[in-house]
N, C-alpha and C positions, 0 to 999 in steps of 0.2 A: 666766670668763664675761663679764667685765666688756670685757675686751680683744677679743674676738667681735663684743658689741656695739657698740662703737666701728665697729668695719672694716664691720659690715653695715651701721652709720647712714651710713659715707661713701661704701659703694658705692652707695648708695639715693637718696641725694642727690649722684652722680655721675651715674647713670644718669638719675634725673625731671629734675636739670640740661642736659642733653644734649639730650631729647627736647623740653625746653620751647625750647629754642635752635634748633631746625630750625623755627621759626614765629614768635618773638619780634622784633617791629619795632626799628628803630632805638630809641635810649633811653639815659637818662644812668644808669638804677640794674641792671640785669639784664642781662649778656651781653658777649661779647667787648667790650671799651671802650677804644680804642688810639686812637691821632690817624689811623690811619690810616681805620679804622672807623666813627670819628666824622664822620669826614671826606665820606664818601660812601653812601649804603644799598647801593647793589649789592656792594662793597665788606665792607659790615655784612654784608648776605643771606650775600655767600658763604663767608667767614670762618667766620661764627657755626654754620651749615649741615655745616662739616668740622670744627671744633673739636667741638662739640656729638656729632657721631658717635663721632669720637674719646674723647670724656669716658664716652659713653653705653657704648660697648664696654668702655673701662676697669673703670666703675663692674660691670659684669657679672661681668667678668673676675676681679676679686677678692672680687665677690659669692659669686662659685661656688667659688672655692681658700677662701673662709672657710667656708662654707656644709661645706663636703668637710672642711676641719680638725678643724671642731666637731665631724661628725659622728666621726672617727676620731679625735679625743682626740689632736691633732697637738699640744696646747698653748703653752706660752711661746714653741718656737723660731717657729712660724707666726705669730706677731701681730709678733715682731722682722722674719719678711721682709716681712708686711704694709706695715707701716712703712716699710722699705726701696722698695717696689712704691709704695707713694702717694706715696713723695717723686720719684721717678724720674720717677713718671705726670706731678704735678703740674707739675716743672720741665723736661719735653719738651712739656708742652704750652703752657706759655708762650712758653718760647723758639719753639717751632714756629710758634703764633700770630702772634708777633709779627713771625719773617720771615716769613709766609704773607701779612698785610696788607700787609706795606709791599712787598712783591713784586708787590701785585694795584694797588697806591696808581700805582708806580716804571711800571707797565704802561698805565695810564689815563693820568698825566699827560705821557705819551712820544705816546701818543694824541691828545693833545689834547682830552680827553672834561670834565678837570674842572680845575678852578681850586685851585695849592696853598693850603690853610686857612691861617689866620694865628696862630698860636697866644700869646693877650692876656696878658698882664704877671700878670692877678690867679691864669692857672692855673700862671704856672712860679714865682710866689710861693707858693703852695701843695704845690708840688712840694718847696721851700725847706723849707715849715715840717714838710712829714712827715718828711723826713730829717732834721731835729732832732727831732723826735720819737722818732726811731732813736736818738741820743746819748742822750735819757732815758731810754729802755727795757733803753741798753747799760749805763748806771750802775744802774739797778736793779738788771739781773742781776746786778752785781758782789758784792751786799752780802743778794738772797734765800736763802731756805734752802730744800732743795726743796718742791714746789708743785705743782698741778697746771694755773696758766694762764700763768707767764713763765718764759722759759727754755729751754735745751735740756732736752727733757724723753723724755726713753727710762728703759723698765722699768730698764734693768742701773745705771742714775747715782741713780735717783729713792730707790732703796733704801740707796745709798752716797753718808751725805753728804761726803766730802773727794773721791770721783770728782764730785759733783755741782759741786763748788768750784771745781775744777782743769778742766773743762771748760766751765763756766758764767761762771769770770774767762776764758778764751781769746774766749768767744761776745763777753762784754761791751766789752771791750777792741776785737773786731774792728768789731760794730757799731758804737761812738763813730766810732771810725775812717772810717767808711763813712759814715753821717750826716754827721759833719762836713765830710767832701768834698764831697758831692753840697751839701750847703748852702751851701756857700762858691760851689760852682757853677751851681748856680740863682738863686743871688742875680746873682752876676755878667751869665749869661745875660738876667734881667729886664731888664739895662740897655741890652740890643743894641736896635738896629734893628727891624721888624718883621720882614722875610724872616730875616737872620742869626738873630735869637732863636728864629722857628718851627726854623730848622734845625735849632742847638744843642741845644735843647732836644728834640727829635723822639730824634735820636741820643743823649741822654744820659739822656733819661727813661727811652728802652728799655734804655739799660747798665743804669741803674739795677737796672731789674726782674731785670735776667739778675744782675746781681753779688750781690745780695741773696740770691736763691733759691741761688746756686751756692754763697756762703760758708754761709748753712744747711745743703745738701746735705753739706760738708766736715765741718762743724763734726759733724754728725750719724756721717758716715764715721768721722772721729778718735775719737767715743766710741765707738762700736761695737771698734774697736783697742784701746784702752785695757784 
């Protein structure tokens, strides 16, 4: 039951996400939020307008395969491909987003329509301090016992703790890894130039996003193997 309600809370909050984003103005706390997006409202408008469909059809989509599970007693294997379906959803919708702006961005300033942004020292310092933030979260993982808010967390590890071990030192280990690059590289980048830092950092924050979600998605694949 418990695993149902999970998947109904996030296609619920998939779907009223979705619809609120076909009408949500430019803004720093709610809705597609990329340099690219930030950069320009029409850009925002149409971005937010496709993602948002996108999310809202999703959120339906496995509203109705849960809704259909529960009602036929499909049990543990349906919440396991749940899981599988929200991480897929989640990380094609990112990546999609993020070449859909800068494709609409690469279109307008070929145009001539808008001025490239300049992206200020205090947001790729920030950029800096979340991916050490990632090295702390990878040394936690290294040494919790399962849990239900850090970590890789799937029904088949959470019940076994030395699979939980042996997959949650691989997550740990990868994220320090990962953290620590990107910080060593947004550090760096803060010290460029104005135009050179907007670049670098434009291209590395988006790696960022993709490498993050893709070593999850792996990390998640490998225990599902195990």
């Amino acid at each position: 039951m418990k695993e149902f309600d999970v998947l109904f809370t996030i296609s619920i909050i998939l779907i009223v996400g979705g619809i609120l984003m076909q009408f949500i103005k430019q803004n720093r706390l709610f809705g597609l939020r990329t340099p690219a997006t930030l950069a320009d409202p029409d850009i925002w408008e149409k971005s937010n307008k496709i993602i948002g469909k996108i999310a809202a059809i999703t959120g339906m989509f496995i509203f109705l395969l849960n809704f259909w599970a529960y009602y036929y007693g499909w049990g543990l294997w349906f919440n396991k491909l749940g899981e599988i379906l929200l991480l897929l959803a989640a990380v094609g919708i990112i990546i999609f987003s993020l070449v859909y702006g800068e494709r609409l961005k690469r279109e307008k300033n070929i145009a001539g329509k808008i001025a490239h942004p300049i992206a200020p020292k205090s947001t790729v310092y920030a950029a800096a301090v979340i991916s050490f933030l990632f090295v702390i979260l990878g040394i936690i993982t290294l040494f919790v016992p399962p849990n239900s808010y850090i970590g890789i967390r799937i029904i088949k590890i959470l019940s076994n703790p030395t699979l939980w071990k042996e997959v949650n030192t691989i997550s740990g280990i990868g994220f320090i890894i990962l953290g620590l690059i990107f910080a060593f590289l947004f550090i760096r980048i803060a010290k460029e130039e104005d135009l050179e830092r907007t670049r670098l950092f434009e291209n590395n924050f988006n790696l960022f996003i993709i490498v993050t979600f893709t070593l999850t998605a792996a990390l998640i694949g490998f225990a599902y193997l195990l």
